[in-house]
C-alpha positions as CSV (number, residue, x, y, z in Angstrom):
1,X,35.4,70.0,-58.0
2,X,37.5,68.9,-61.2
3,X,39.8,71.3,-60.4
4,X,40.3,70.3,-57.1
5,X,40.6,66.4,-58.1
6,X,43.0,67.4,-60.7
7,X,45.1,69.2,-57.7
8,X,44.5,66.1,-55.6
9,X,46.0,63.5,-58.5
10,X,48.8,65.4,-58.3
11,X,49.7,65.6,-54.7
12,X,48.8,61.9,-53.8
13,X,51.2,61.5,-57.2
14,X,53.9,63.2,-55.1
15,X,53.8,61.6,-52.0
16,X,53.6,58.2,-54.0
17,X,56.9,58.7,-55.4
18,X,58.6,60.5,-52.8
19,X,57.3,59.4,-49.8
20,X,60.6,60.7,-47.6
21,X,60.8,63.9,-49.3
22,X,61.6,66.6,-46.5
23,X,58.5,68.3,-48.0
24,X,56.2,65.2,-47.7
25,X,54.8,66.4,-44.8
26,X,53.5,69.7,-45.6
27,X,52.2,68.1,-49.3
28,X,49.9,65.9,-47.5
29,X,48.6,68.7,-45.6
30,X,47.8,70.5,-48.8
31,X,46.4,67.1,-49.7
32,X,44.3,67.3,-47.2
33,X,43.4,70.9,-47.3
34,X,42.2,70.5,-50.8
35,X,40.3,66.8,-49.9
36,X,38.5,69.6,-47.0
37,X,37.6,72.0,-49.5
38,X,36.4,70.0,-52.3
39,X,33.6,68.8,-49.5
40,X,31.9,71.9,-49.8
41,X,30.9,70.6,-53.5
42,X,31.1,66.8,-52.9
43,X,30.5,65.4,-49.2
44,X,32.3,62.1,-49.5
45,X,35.6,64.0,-49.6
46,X,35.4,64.7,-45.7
47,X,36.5,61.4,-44.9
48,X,39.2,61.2,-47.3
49,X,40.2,65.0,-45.9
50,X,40.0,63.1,-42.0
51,X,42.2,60.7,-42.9
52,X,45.4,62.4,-44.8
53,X,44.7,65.4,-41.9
54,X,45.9,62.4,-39.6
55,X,48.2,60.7,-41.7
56,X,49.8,64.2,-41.4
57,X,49.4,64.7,-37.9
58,X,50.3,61.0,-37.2
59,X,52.5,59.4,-39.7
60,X,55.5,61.9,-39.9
61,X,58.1,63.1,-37.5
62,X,56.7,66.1,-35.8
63,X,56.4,69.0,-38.3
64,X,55.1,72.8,-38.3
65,X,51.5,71.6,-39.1
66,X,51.3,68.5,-36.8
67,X,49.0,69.9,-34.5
68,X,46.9,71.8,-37.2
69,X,46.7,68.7,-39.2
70,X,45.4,67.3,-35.8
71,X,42.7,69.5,-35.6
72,X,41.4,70.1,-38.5
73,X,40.7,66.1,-38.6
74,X,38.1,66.9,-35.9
75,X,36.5,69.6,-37.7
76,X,36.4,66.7,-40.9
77,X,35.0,64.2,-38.5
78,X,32.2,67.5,-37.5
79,X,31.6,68.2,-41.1
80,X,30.6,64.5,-41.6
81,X,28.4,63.9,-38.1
82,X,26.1,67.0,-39.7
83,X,25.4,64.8,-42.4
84,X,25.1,61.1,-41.3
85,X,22.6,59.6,-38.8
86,X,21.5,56.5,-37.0
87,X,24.7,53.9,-36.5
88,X,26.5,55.9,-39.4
89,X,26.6,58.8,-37.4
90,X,27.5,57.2,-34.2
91,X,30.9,55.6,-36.3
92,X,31.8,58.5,-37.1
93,X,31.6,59.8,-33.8
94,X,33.3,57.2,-31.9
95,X,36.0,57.3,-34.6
96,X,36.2,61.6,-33.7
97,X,36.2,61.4,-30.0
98,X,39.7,58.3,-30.8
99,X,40.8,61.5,-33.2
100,X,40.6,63.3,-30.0
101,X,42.1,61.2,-27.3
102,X,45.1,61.0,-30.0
103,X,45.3,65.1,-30.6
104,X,45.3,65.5,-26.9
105,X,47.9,62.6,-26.4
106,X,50.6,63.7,-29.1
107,X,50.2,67.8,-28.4
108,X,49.9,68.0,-24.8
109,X,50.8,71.6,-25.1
110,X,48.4,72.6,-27.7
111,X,45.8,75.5,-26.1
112,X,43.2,73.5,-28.1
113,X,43.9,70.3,-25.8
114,X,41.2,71.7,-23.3
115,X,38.3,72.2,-25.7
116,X,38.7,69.0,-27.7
117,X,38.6,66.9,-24.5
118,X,35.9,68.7,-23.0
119,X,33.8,68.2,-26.1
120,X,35.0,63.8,-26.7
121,X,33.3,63.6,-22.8
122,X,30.6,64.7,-23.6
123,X,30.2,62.9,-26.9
124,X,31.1,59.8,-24.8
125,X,28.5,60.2,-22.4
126,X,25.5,60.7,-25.0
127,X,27.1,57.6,-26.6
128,X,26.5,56.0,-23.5
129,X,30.6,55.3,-22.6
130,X,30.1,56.1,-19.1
131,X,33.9,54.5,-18.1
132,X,35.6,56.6,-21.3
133,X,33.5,59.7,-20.8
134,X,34.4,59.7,-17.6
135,X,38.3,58.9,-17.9
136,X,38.3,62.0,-20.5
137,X,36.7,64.2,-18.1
138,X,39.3,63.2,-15.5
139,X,41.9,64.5,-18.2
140,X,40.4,67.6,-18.8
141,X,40.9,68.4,-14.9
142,X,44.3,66.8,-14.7
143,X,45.6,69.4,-17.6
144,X,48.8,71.4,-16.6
145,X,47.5,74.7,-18.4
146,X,43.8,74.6,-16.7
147,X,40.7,74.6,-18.5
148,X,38.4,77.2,-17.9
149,X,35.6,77.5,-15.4
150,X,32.8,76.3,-18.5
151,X,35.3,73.5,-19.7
152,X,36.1,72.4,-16.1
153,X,32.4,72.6,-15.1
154,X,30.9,70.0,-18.2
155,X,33.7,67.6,-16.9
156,X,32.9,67.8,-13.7
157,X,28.7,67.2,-15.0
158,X,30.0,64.2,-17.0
159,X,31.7,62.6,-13.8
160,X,28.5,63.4,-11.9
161,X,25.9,61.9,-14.2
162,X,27.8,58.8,-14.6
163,X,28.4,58.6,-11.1
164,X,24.5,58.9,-10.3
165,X,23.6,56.5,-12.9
166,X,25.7,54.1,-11.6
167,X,24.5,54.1,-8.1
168,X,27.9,56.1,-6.8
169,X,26.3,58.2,-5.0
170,X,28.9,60.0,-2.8
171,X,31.1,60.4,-6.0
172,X,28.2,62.0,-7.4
173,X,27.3,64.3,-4.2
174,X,30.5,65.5,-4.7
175,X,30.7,66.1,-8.5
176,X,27.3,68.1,-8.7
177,X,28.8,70.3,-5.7
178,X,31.7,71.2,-7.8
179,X,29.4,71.4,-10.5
180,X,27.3,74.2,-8.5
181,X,30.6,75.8,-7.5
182,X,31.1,76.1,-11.0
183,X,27.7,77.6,-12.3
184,X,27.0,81.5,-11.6
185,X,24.2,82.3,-9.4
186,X,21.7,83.1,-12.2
187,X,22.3,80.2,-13.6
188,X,19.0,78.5,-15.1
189,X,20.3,74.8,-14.5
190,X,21.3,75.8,-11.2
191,X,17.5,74.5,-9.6
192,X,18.0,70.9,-11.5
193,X,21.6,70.6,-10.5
194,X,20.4,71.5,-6.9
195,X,17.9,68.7,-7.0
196,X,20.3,66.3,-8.0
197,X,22.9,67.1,-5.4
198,X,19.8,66.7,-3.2
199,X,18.8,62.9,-4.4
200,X,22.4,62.1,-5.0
201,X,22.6,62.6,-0.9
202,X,19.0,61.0,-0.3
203,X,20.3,57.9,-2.8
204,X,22.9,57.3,-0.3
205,X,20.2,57.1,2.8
206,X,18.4,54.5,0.8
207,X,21.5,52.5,0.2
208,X,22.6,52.5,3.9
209,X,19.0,51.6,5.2
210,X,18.8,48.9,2.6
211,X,21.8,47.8,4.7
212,X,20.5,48.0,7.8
213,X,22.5,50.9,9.1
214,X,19.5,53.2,9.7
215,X,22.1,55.7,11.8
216,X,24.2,56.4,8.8
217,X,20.4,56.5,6.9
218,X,19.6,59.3,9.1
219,X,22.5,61.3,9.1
220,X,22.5,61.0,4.6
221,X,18.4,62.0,5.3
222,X,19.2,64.8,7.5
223,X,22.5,66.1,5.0
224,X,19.1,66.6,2.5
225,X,18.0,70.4,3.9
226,X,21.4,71.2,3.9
227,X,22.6,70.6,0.7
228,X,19.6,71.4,-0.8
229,X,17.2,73.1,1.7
230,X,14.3,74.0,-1.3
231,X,14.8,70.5,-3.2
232,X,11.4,68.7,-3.7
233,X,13.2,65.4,-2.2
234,X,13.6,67.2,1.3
235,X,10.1,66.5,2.9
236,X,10.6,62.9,1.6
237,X,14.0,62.9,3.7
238,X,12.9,64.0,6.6
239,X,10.3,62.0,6.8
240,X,12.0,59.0,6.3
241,X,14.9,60.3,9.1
242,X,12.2,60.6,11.4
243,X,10.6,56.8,10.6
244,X,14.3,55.7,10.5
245,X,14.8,57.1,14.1
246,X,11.3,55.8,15.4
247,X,12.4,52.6,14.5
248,X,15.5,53.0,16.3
249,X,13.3,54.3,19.1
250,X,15.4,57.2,19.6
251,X,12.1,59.3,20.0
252,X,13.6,62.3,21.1
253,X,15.2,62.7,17.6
């Protein structure tokens, strides 16, 4: 790690006096190579590697290590979330997932757009960011060059879950179906995913006889076998269809 400092001294000596240097750029990327490396002996050099990685990135007209610079801040950020906890750890990810939004922003183009969005959603969503988590997820399946199936399908999770936990329920419905679309038929998650398209459906019968319009109720009740025919909310449903339509004395239904 002396070594490295030594190296380190030098380069910030550089940049300090010649900042405008046509090779400024790619110094502070060795600056921050170096900052990356020295971590593996002395973990408080990951932020300081974070930080020049997006000075680089950030701070100079656009270069041949811009986007690489852009990255490997996010893989700084990783190396410090292994090693923090409690409100520590959730700084550090809050400050990775704005790393993120940035990369994405400023290289549109770059293949590893897809996978760093994908993965800020769903930090946001465990961080309890329902609006931003879900904002990113909508970026993920805006992008020209398409994400893949897996990306595409934990985006399309992250809209769903917030969307149920917010009482959205159609938005939801429709989420968790593309979700299903999504997941292979072997799929282990595929019987939970199926239960929650089912109560995201039944949700919406509860909210529409809460409302007092117990036709609509029975119609979402109804929608219940179909969408999920084997879901444990279905003999609930149709129960509830059929005291929905007593009450409507339509006793034929």
């Amino acid at each position: 790690t002396e070594d490295y400092q030594e190296a380190v001294r030098w380069y910030r000596a550089y940049l300090e006096a010649f900042p405008n240097d046509p090779d400024a750029a790619q110094t502070n990327f060795l600056l921050a190579e170096l900052l990356y490396e020295d971590g593996q002996f002395d973990a408080s050099r990951y932020p300081q590697a974070a930080a020049e990685y997006e000075k680089t990135a950030y701070r100079y007209p656009r270069h041949a290590k811009s986007a690489d610079a852009g990255y490997a801040a996010l893989l700084a950020y990783a190396q410090q979330e292994k090693r923090a906890s409690g409100a520590e750890q959730k700084r550090i990810q809050l400050a990775s997932v704005d790393s993120a939004v940035q990369f994405a922003r400023t290289f549109g183009d770059d293949p590893r757009v897809a996978p760093v969005l994908t993965n800020a959603a769903e930090k946001l969503y465990a961080l309890g960011d329902g609006d931003r988590a879900t904002s990113v997820a909508e970026q993920v399946l805006a992008l020209k060059a398409p994400a893949t199936d897996a990306q595409r399908r934990v985006a399309w999770t992250v809209i769903a879950h917030t969307a149920f936990d917010r009482g959205a329920f159609d938005r939801a419905e429709q989420a968790y179906g593309e979700v299903l679309a999504l997941a292979p038929a072997n799929d282990p998650q595929r019987k939970d995913l199926s239960e929650r398209a089912a109560a995201s459906v039944y949700k919406q019968g509860e909210q529409a006889r809460a409302a007092g319009r117990l036709n609509e109720a029975v119609r979402h009740f109804e929608r219940v076998a179909a969408v999920a025919p084997n879901s444990t909310v279905r003999a609930t449903a149709d129960y509830d269809a059929a005291a929905a339509l007593m009450t409507l004395k339509d006793w034929e239904g």
